[in-house]
N, C-alpha and C positions, 0 to 999 in steps of 0.2 A: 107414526105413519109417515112414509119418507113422501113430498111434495113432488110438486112436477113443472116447478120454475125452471127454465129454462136459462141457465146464470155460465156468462162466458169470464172467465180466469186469466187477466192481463200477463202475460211475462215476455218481460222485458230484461232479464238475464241478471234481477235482482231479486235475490226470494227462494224460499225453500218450495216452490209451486205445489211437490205433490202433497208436501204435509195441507195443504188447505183446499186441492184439490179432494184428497182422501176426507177430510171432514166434511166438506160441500156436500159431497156424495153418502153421504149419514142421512141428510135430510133433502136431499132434493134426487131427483134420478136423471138428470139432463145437465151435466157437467163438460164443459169443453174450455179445454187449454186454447188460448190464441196467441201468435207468437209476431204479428204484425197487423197494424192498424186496420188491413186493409181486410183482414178475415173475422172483425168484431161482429159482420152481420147484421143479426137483427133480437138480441137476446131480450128475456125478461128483465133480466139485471146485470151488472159489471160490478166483478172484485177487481180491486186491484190492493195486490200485497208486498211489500218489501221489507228490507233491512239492508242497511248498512248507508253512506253519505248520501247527502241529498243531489249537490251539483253529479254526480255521478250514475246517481238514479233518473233526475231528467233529463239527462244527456241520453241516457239510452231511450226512456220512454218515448224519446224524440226520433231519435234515431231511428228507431221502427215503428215510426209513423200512427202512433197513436191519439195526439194531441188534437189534430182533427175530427176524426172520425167519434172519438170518443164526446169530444166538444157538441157535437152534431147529435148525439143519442140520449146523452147526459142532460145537459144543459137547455138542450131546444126541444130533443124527444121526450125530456122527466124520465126516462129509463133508473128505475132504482139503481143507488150505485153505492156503493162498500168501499174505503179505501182504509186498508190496515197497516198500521204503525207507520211504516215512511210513505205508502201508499195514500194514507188521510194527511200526513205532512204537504205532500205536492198540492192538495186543496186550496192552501195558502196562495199568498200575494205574493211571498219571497220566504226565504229562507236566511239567517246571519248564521251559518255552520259552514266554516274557512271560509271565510268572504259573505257577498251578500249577494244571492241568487232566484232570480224568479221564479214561481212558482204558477201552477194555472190560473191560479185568482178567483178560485170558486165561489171562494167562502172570505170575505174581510177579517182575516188572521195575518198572522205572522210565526217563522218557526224561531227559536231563541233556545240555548244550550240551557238545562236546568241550573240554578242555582240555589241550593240549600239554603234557609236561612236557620238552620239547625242543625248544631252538631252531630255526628253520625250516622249522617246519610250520605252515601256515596253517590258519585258520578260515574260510570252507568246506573243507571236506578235500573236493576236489576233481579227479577224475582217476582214471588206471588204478593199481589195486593188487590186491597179492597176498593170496588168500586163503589161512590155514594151516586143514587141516582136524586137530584133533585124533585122537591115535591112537585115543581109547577113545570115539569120538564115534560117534552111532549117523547116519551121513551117507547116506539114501536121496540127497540133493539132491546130492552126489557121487561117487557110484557109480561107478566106472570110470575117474575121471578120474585120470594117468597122474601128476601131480604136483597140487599146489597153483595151484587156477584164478589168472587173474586177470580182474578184473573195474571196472567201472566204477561210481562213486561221485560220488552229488552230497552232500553235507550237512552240519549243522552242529551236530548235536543225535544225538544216538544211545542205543539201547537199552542199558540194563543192568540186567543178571537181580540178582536178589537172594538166587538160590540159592548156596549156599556150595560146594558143591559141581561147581559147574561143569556141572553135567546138561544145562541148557536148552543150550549154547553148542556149536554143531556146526561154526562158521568162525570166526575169526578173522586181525584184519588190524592191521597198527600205523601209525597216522601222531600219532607223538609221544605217545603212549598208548594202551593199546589200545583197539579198536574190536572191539564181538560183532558181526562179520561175517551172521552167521547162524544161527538157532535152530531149535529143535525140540520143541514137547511131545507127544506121540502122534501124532496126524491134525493138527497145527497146525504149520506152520512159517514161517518169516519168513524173507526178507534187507536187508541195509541199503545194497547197493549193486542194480545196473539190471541185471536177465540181458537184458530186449530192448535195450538199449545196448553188451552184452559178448561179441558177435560170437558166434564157436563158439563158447566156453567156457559164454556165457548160453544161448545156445539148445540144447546138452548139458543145462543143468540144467533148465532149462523140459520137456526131453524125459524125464527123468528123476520129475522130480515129476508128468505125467501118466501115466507107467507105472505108478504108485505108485497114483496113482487110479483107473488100470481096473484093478489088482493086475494085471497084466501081466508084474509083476517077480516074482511068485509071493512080496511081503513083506504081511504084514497090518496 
């Protein structure tokens, strides 16, 4: 049954938008591209998706005037908010990817280039892999699903929380050390792999996280 969350789609001219626009609209029926800060409105929920450098990718986010507005809905409003692969990146505090660059400071992380400490695994980590959802992990973006998804990943650089604790980190996956697949702080969550690239398993979570934002799941 496709929802009726009402979920505005950041592009900021990093991102394949319609591949995530066209999955959004699998499960929810109120999908809208916004293309500056100033038209985010009033939605159920905010994606924001990218790929490729981070300093690059906030330059633009900035650029068109996102950072406020989204500040203002996200963080003050609780407006559910998705941010995927470089998208859940900007969450962060900063960024060390070619130099060391700020990020919105959502979430007490930091991004750091992957490094292996195992033979044959590459940098891109690149491809389909599994995600573990922790037992004591508060996982709305998992909900139902019958085992540990797998999911699809482009990248080179990856979030890490700097909670001791382990609270933020609701997925995890290993290629040659771990990788926080996926996070959580209240109404904010991130992942570092592609749900509109990850077939059923992505478009279950995409359908899961708009539940969550018309409380449809009966969770607050």
């Amino acid at each position: 049954m496709v929802g009726d969350a009402k979920v505005a789609i950041v592009d900021y001219n990093m991102g394949n938008i319609q591949s995530i626009s066209n999955a959004l609209s699998v499960v929810t029926d109120d999908v809208e591209v916004v293309s500056e800060g100033g038209d985010v409105g009033d939605p159920d929920a905010v994606v924001v998706p990218g790929v490729g450098a981070f300093a690059d990718g906030m330059n633009n986010f900035e650029a068109h005037g996102f950072r406020e507005p989204l500040t203002e809905l996200v963080v003050d409003g609780e407006t559910p908010f998705l941010g995927i692969c470089l998208g859940m990146q900007f969450l962060a505090e900063r960024s060390e990817e070619h130099g060391t660059h700020p990020g919105l400071g959502w979430v007490p992380a930091k991004v750091e280039r992957i490094e292996p400490a195992e033979d044959g695994y590459r940098v891109p980590h690149m491809g389909w892999n599994d995600v573990e959802v922790p037992a004591d992990a508060d996982s709305v973006l998992f909900r139902d699903f019958e085992s540990a998804g797998t999911f699809y990943f482009v990248h080179s650089y990856h979030l890490n929380p700097r909670t001791l604790d382990g609270s933020l980190t609701t997925g995890r996956s290993w290629h040659g050390t771990e990788i926080t697949a996926a996070i959580r702080q209240d109404n904010v969550f991130g992942v570092q792999f592609h749900p509109e690239k990850s077939q059923g398993a992505g478009l279950k979570l995409l359908e899961n996280f708009t539940k969550y934002a018309s409380r449809g799941d009966g969770t607050s």
